[in-house]
C-alpha positions as CSV (number, residue, x, y, z in Angstrom):
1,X,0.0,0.0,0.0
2,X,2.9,2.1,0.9
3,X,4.3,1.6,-2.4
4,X,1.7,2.3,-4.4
5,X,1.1,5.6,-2.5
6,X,4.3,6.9,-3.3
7,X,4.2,6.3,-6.4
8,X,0.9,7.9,-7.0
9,X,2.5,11.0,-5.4
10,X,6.0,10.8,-7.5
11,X,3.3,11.1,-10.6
12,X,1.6,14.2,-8.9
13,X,5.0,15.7,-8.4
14,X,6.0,15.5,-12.4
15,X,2.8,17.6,-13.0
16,X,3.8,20.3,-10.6
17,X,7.2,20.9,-11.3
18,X,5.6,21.1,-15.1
19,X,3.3,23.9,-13.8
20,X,6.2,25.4,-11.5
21,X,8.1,26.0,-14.7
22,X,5.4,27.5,-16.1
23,X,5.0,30.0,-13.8
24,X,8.5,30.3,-13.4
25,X,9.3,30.7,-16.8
26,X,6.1,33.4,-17.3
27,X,8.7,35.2,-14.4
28,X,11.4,35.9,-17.2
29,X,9.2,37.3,-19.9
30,X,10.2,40.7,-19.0
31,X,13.9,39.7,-19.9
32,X,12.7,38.8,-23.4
33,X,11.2,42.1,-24.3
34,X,7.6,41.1,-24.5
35,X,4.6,43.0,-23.8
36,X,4.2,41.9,-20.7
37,X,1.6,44.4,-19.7
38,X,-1.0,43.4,-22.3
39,X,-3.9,41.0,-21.9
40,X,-4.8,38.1,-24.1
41,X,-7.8,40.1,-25.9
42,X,-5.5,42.9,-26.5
43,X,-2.6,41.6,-27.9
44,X,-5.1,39.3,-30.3
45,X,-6.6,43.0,-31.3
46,X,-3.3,44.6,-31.2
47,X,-1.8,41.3,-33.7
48,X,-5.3,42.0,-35.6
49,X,-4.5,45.8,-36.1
50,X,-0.8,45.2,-37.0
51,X,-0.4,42.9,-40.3
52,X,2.8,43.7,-41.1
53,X,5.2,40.8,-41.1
54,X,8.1,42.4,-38.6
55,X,9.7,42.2,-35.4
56,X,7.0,43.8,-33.9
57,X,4.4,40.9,-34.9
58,X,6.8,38.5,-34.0
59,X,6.9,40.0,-30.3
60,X,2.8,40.2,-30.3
61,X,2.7,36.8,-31.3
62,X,5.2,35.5,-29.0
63,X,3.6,37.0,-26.2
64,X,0.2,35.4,-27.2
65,X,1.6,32.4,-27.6
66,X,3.5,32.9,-24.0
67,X,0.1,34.1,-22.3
68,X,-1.7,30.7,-23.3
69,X,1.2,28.5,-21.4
70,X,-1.5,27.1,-18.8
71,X,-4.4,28.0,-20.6
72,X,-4.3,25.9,-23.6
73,X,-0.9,25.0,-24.6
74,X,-2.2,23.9,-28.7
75,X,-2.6,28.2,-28.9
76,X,0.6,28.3,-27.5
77,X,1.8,26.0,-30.1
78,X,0.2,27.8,-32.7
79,X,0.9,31.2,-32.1
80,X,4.5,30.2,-31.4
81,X,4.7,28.6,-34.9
82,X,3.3,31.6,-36.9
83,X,6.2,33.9,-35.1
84,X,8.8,31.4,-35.7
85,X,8.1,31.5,-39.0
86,X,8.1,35.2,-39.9
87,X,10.7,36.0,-37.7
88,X,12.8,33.0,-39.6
89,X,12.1,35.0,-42.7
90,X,13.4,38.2,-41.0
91,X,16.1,36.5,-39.5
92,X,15.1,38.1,-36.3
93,X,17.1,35.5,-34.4
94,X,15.7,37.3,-30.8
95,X,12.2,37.0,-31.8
96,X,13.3,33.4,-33.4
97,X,15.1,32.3,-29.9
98,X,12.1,33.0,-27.9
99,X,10.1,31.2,-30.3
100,X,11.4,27.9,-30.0
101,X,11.1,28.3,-25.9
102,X,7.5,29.3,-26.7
103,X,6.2,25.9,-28.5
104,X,9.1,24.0,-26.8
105,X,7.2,24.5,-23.1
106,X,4.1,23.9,-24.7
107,X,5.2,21.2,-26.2
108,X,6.8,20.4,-22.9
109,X,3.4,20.6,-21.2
110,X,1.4,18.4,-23.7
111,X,4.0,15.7,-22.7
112,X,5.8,15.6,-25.8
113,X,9.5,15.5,-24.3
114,X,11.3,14.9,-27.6
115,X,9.7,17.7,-29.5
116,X,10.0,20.0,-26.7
117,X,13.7,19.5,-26.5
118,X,14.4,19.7,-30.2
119,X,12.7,23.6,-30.2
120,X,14.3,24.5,-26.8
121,X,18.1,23.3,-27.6
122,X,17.3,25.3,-30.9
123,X,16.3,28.3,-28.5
124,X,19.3,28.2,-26.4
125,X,21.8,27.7,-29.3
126,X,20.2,30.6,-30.4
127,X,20.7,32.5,-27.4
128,X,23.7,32.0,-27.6
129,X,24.4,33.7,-31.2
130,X,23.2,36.4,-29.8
131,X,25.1,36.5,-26.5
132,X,21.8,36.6,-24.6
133,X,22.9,35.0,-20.9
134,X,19.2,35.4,-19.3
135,X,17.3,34.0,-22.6
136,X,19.9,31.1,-22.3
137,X,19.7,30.6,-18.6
138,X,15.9,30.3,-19.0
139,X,16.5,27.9,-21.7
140,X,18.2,25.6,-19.6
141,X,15.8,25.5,-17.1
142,X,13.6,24.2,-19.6
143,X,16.0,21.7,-20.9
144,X,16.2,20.7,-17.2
145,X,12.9,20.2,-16.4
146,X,12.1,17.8,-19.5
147,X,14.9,15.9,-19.0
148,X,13.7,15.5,-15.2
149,X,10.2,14.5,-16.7
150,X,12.3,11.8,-19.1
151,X,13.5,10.2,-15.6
152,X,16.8,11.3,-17.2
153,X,18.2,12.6,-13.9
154,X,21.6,13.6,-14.3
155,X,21.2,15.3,-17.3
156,X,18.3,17.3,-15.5
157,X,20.7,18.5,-13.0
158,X,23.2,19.2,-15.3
159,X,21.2,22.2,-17.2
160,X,19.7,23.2,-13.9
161,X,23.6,24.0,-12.5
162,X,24.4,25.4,-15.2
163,X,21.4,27.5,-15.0
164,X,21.9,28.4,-11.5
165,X,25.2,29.9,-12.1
166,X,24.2,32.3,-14.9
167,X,20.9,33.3,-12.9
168,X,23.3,34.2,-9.6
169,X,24.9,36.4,-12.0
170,X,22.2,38.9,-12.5
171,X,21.1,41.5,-10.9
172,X,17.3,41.4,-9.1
173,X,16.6,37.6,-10.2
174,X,15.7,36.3,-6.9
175,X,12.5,34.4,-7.9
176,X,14.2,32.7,-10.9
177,X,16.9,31.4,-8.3
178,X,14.1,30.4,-6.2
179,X,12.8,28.8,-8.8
180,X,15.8,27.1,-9.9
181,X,16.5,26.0,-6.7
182,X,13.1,24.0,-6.4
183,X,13.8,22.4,-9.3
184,X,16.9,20.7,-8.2
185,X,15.8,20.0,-4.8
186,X,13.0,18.2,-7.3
187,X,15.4,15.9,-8.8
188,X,17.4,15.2,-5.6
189,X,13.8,14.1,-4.1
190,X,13.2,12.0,-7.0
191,X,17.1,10.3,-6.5
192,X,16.0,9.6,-3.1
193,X,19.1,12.3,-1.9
194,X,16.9,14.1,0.8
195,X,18.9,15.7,2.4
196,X,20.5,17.5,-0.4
197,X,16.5,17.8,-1.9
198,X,15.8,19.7,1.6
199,X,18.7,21.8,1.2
200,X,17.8,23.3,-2.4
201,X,13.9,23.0,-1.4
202,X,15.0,25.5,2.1
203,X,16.9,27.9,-0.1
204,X,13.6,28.5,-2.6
205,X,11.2,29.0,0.1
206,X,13.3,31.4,2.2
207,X,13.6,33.5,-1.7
208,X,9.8,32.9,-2.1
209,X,8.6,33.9,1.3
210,X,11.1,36.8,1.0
211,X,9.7,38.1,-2.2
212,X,5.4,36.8,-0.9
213,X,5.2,34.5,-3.9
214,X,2.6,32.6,-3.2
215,X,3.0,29.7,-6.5
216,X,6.4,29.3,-5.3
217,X,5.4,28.8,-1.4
218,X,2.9,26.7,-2.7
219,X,5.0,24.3,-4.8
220,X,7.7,24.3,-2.3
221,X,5.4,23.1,0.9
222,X,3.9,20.3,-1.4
223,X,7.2,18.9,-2.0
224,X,8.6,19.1,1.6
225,X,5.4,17.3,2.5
226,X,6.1,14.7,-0.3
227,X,9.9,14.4,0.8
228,X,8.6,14.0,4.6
229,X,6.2,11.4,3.8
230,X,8.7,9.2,1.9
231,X,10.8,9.4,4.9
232,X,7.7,8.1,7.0
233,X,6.7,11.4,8.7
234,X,3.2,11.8,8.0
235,X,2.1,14.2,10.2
236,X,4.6,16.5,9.3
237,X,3.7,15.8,5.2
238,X,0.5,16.1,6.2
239,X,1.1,19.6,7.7
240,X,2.9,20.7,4.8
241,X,0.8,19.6,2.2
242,X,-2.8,21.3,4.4
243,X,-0.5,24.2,4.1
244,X,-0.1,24.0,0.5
245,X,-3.8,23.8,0.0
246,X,-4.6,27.6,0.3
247,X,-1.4,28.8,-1.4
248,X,-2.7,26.4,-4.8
249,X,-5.8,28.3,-4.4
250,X,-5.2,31.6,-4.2
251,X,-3.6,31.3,-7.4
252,X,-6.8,29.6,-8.8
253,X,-4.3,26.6,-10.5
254,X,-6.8,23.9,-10.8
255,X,-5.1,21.7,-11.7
256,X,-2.2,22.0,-8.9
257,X,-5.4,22.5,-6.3
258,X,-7.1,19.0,-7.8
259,X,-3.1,17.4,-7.7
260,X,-2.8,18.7,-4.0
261,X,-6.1,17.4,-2.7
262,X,-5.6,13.9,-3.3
263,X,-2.1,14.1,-2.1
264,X,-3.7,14.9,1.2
265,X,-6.2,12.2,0.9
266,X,-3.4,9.7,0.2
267,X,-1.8,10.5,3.5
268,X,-4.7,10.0,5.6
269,X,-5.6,6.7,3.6
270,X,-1.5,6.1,4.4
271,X,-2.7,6.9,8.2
272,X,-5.8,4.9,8.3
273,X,-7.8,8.0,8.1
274,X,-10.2,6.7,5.9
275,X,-13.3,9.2,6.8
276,X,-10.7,12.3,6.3
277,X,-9.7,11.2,3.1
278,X,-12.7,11.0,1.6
279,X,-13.9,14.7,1.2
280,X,-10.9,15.1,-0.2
281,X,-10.9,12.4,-2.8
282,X,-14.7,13.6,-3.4
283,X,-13.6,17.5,-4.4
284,X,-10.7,16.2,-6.3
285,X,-12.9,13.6,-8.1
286,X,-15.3,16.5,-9.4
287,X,-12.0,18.9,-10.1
288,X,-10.7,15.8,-12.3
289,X,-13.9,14.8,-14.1
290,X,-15.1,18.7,-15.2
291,X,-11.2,19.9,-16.4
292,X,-10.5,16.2,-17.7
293,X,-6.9,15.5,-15.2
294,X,-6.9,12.0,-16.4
295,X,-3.7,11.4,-14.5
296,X,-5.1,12.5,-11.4
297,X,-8.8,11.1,-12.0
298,X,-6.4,7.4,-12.5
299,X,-4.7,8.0,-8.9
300,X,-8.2,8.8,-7.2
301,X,-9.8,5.9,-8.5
302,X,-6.4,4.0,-7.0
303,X,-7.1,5.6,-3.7
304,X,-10.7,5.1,-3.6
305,X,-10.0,1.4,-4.3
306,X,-7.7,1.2,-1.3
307,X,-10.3,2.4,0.8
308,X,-13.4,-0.3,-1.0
309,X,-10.0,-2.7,0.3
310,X,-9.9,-1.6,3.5
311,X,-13.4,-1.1,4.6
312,X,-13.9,-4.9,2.8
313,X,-16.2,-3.3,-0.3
314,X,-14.7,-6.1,-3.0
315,X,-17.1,-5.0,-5.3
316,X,-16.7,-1.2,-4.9
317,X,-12.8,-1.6,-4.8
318,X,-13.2,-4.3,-8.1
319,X,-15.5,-1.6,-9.9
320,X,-12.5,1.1,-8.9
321,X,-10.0,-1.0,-10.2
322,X,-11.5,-1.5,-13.5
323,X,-12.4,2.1,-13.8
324,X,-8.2,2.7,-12.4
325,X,-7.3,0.2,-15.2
326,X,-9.3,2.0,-18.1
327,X,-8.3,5.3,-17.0
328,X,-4.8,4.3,-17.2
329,X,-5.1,2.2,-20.6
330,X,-6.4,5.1,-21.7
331,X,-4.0,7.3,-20.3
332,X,-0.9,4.5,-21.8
333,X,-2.4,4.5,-25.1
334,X,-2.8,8.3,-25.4
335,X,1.0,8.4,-24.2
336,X,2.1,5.6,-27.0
337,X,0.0,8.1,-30.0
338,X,1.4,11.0,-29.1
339,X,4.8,9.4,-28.8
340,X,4.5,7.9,-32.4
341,X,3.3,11.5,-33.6
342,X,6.1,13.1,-31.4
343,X,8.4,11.3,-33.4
344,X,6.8,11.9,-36.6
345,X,6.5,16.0,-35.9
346,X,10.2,15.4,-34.2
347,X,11.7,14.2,-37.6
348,X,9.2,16.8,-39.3
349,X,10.7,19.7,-36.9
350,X,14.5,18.3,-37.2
351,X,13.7,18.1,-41.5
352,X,12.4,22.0,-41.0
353,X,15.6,22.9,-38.9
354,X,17.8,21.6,-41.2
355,X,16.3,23.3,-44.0
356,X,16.0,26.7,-42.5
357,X,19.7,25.8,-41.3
358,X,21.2,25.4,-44.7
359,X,18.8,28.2,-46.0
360,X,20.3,30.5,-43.8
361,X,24.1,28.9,-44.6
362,X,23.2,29.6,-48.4
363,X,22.2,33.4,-47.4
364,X,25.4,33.8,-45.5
365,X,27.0,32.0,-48.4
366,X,25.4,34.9,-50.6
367,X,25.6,37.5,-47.8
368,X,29.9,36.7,-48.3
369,X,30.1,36.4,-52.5
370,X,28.3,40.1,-52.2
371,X,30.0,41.1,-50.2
372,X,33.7,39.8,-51.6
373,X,31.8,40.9,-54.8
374,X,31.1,44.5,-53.5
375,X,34.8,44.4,-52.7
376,X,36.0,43.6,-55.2
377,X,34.2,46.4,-56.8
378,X,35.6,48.6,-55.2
379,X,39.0,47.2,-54.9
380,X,38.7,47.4,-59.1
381,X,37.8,51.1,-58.9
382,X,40.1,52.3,-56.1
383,X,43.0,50.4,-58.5
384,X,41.2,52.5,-61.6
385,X,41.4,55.3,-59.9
386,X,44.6,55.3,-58.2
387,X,46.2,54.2,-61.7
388,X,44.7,56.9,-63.3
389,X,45.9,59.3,-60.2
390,X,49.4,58.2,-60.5
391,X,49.2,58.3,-64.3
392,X,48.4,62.3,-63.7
393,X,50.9,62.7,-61.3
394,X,53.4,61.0,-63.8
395,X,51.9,63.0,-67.1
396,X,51.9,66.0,-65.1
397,X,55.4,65.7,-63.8
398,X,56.4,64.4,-67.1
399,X,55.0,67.2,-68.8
400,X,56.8,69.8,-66.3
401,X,60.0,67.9,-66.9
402,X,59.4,68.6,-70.6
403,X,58.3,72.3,-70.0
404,X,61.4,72.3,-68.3
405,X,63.4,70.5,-70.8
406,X,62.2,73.0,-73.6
407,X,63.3,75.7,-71.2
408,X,66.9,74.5,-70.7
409,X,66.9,73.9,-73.9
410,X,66.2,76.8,-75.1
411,X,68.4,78.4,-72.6
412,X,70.9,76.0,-74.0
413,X,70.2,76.8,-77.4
414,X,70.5,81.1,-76.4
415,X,73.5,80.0,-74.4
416,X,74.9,78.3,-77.7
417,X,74.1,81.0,-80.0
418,X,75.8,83.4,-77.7
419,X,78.6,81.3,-77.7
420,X,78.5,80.9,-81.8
421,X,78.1,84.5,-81.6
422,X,80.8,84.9,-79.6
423,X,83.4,82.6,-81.4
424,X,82.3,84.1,-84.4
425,X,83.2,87.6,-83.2
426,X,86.4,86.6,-81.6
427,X,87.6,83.9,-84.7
428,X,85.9,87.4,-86.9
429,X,88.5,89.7,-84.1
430,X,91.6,86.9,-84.6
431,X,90.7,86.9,-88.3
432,X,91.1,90.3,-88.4
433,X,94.4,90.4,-85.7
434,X,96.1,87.7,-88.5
435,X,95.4,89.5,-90.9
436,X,96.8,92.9,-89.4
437,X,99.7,90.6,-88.0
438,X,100.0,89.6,-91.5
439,X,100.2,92.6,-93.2
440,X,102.7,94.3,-90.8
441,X,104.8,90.9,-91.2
442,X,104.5,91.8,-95.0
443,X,105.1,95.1,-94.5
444,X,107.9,94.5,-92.4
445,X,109.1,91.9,-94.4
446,X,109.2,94.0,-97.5
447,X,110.5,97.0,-95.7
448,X,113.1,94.2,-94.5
449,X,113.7,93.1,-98.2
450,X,113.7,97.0,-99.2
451,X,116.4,98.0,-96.8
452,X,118.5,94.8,-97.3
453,X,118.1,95.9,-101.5
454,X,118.6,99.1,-100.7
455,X,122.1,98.4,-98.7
456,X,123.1,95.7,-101.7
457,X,122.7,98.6,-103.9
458,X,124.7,100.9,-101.6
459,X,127.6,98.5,-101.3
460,X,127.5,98.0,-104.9
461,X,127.3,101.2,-105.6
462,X,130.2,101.8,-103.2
463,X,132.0,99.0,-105.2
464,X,131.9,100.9,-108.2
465,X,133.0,104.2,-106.8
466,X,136.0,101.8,-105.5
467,X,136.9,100.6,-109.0
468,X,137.3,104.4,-109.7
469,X,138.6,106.6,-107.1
470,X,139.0,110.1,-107.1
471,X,141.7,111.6,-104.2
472,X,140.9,110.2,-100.9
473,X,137.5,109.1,-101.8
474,X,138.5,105.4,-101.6
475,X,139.2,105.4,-98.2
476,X,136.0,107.1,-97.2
477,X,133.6,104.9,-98.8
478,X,136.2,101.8,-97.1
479,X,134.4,102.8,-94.3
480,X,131.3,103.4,-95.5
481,X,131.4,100.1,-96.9
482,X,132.7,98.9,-93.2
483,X,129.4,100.3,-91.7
484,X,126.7,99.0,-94.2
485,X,128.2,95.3,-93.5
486,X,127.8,96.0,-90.1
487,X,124.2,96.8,-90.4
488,X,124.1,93.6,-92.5
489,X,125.5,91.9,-89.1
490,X,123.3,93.4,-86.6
491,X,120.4,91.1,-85.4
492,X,118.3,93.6,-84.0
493,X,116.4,93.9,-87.6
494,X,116.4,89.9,-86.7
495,X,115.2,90.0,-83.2
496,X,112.3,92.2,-84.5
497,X,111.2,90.4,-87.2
498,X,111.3,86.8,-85.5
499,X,108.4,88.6,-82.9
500,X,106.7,90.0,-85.9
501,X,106.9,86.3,-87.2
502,X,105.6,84.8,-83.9
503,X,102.8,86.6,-82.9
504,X,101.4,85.3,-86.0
505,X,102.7,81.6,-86.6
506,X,102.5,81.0,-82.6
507,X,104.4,78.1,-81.2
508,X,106.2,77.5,-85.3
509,X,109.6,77.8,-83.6
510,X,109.2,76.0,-80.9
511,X,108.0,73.0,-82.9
512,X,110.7,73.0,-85.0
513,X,112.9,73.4,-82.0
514,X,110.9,70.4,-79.7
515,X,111.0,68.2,-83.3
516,X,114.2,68.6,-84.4
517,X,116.7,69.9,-82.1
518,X,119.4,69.7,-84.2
519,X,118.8,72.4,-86.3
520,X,120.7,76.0,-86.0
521,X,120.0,79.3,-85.5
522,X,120.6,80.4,-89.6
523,X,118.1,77.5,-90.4
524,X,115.1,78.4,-88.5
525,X,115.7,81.7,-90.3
526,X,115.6,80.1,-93.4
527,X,112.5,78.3,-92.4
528,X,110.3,81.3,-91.1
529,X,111.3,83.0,-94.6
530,X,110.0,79.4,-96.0
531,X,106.9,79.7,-94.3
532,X,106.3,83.3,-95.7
533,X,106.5,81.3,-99.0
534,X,109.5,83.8,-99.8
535,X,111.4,82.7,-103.2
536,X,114.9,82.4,-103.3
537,X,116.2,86.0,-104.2
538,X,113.9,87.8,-101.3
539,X,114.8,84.7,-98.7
540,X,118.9,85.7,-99.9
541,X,118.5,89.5,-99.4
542,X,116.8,89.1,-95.8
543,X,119.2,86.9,-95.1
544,X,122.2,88.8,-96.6
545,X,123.7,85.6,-98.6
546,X,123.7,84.5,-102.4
547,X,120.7,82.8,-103.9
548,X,123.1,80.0,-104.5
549,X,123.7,79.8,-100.7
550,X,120.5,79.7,-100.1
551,X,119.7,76.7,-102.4
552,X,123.0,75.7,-100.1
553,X,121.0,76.1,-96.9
554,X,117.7,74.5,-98.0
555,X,119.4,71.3,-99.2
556,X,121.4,70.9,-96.1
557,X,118.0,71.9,-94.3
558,X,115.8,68.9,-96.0
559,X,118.3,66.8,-94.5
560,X,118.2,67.9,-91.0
561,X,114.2,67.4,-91.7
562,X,114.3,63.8,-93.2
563,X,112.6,64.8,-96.2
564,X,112.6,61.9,-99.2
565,X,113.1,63.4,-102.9
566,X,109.4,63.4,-103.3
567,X,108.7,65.5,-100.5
568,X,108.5,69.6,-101.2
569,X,110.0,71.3,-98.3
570,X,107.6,74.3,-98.5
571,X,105.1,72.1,-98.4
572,X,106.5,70.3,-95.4
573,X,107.3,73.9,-93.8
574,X,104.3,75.5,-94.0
575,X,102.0,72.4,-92.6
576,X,104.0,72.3,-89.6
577,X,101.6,74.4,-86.3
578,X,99.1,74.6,-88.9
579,X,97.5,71.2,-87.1
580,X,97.9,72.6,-83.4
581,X,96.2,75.5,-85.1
582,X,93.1,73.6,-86.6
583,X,92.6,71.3,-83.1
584,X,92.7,75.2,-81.1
């Protein structure tokens, strides 16, 4: 009997700790941004009103869909799937996170565990994108709880911890720590740890009772009550689960009311208390039959057939067994369905996912080729442009450099003709200093020839007067004979002409000198008369010799000069300084 009783009461627990959540998680709306301070008929007028397909319907919807958690959890479901799918289309990944928690719990609360956690692990990865800690923690607080309905323990407790730790975190989050902390003195209760139950279960209702939240108090009580009648205290379970009773209906949850009145009936029946339970049992049969709590209409007939057993009523405790079995046919049945069409709508949901999944990779894939395309773009243009920028900068520059070519050049070209000019004038001024040079050496080559002429015909004419002498004439022109030879001796008529010579055949000498350094004083007279191009008579009278002497001198002077047979000395004579002259 024992053992049927507690497991009647592990069965009411599940359902609470579903209904906890829902509160709990109805705590946290304001954390999502929802309009929290709108009824049910105004946000359907407000999602009539506003048709557009935007954030803003998504956050109507959502909050619908939230406000119908304990009402009717099929509207949850269906206003939950509407703003999915807009705000998938959006990508409106807030609007999308909160979403998948919507139809997840309600999901959750229809029993279908699988489905539920397929939209809630979608939630909290998306919470995660977004680096939303308090839409995550709530997430896993969901997670938890299905996973606690699954029997799947440790995994429960994982989510809840990790929950806990991110709720601690923030600021003013007192009831969702509360919360929390029922929940995991939940699964320590139903691990049989309960001491470590009673632990997390004192934490919550110290947080509840400071903060007067009567669900919470509520919830709490029921479980100590449950904890202290596994542990085989009944009249303290009993005394927490009477003090339950009020708290369940002050918050008018029928359901947890129905839930906590055979709980109290079961401890009395567990007592022997068989009168006390039944008013109880009776008000939870009629709470059961009018709302349709099948689970809770199956543990009633249980308790009323326990009762038939004990007061010795086989037929009343046979005709409560049959109705127990049926009701809990029923109920297995149902649980198989919906577990086949959980699957089904799980794959569906997973199919969907995966779809919208790579839909969205494609986008980002397109969302990246834009935007590489877009730079690339721009790249192209910024290279256009630049290339067309330094292709100024060079046409420019290279068009100064040319201005500025032309300029020196022309400069150049001024300087040049000045130059020309210049050499011009002063070859036009040497020109005319040669030629002057020229004619004075002429000049004073003939005045040299004249004088030397004129002194051959003194001396011949003193000659004659010798041949026929008159008193003492002879000796008189002996003397004046004496003196004309001695002008013919005197190389100061030389001296002079040999500057003459050299201010116009510059450096002649000194050639001959440098070239052939053999040669004598007398020929380098004979070869600056040979270079005046002076013929043999006029060479003899400057040089006060025969003509015959002078062929003399010229013969002995082409061999001094190395000249062949063929060679003309003139020639020879009169091309030597003429090169140096050219090359200046």
């Amino acid at each position: 009997m024992k053992f049927n009783s507690k497991s009647n009461y592990l069965n009411q627990f599940n359902f609470s700790i579903i209904f906890t959540c829902c509160f709990f998680i109805t705590l946290n709306l304001s954390a999502q941004n929802q309009p929290k301070q709108f009824s049910i008929d105004s946000l359907k007028l407000r999602i009539q009103t506003h048709t557009n397909e935007d954030s803003t319907r998504v956050d109507l919807l959502n909050a619908l869909g939230y406000r119908f958690w304990i009402i009717s959890p099929d509207s949850s479901i269906y206003y939950g799937e509407e703003s999915l799918e807009i705000a998938n289309q959006i990508n409106y990944l807030q609007g999308i996170a909160f979403a998948n928690r919507v139809v997840g719990v309600a999901h959750w609360d229809k029993g279908n565990y699988e489905l539920a956690l397929a939209y809630l692990i979608s939630a909290m990865e998306t919470y995660k994108q977004i680096s939303d800690q308090l839409g995550t923690a709530n997430t896993l607080t969901n997670i938890g709880l299905v996973y606690s309905e699954k029997l799947s323990y440790d995994k429960a407790l994982e989510y809840y911890v990790q929950s806990l730790e991110i709720h601690e975190t923030i600021p003013d989050n007192l009831r969702t720590v509360a919360g929390i902390s029922t929940n995991i003195g939940d699964v320590y209760y139903k691990q049989g740890k309960y001491q470590e139950a009673l632990d997390y279960l004192d934490k919550g209702l110290k947080l509840y009772q400071q903060l007067d939240y009567t669900y919470g108090i509520g919830e709490v009580y029921n479980l100590i009550g449950l904890i202290k009648r596994e542990t085989g205290n009944l009249s303290e379970a009993l005394e927490y689960c009477l003090r339950a009773l009020p708290f369940r209906e002050e918050v008018e949850d029928k359901s947890g009311y129905t839930r906590n009145l055979e709980c109290i009936a079961s401890i009395y029946i567990a007592q022997q208390k068989y009168d006390k339970a039944i008013p109880y049992l009776d008000e939870a049969f009629d709470l059961a039959t009018s709302y349709g709590y099948k689970k809770w209409l199956r543990d009633i007939y249980f308790d009323y057939k326990t009762i038939a057993e004990a007061r010795q009523n086989h037929k009343a405790a046979l005709d409560y067994f049959e109705a127990y079995v049926a009701v809990k046919d029923s109920l297995f049945n149902e649980e198989k369905a919906m577990q086949i069409a959980d699957l089904q709508t799980f794959l569906e949901v997973k199919d969907e996912q995966e779809q919208i999944k790579l839909k969205k990779q494609r986008i980002a894939y397109l969302e990246q080729q834009s935007k590489l395309e877009r730079y690339f773009r721009y790249s192209l243009i910024g290279g256009i442009v630049l290339v067309i920028f330094i292709a100024y900068l060079i046409y420019g520059r290279q068009k100064l450099r040319m201005k500025k070519d032309a300029e020196l050049h022309q400069r150049e070209k001024v300087l040049a003709d000045l130059e020309l000019e210049n050499s011009k004038l002063k070859e036009i001024e040497l020109q005319k200093k040669i030629e002057f040079k020229n004619k004075e050496l002429t000049s004073y080559t003939i005045n040299f020839i004249q004088k030397n002429e004129l002194m051959e015909e003194l001396k011949d004419s003193i000659n004659q007067l010798k041949k026929h002498p008159k008193n003492n004439i002879s000796r008189e022109l002996n003397s004046l004979n004496r003196m004309i030879d001695n002008k013919f001796n005197i190389d100061k008529d030389w001296e002079d002409f040999r500057l003459y010579f050299e201010q116009v055949h510059q450096n002649f000498l000194s050639t001959l000198k440098s070239e052939f350094p053999e040669i004598t004083h007398g020929e380098l007279k004979l070869c600056t008369l040979l270079k005046l191009n002076l013929n043999l008579k006029e060479a003899a009278s400057i040089l006060g010799i025969s003509p015959e002497s002078v062929k003399t001198a010229r013969y002995r002077l082409r061999k001094k000069l190395n000249l062949s047979r063929e060679e003309n000395l003139v020639d020879f004579i009169m091309k030597i300084g003429e090169e140096e002259l050219s090359e200046v």
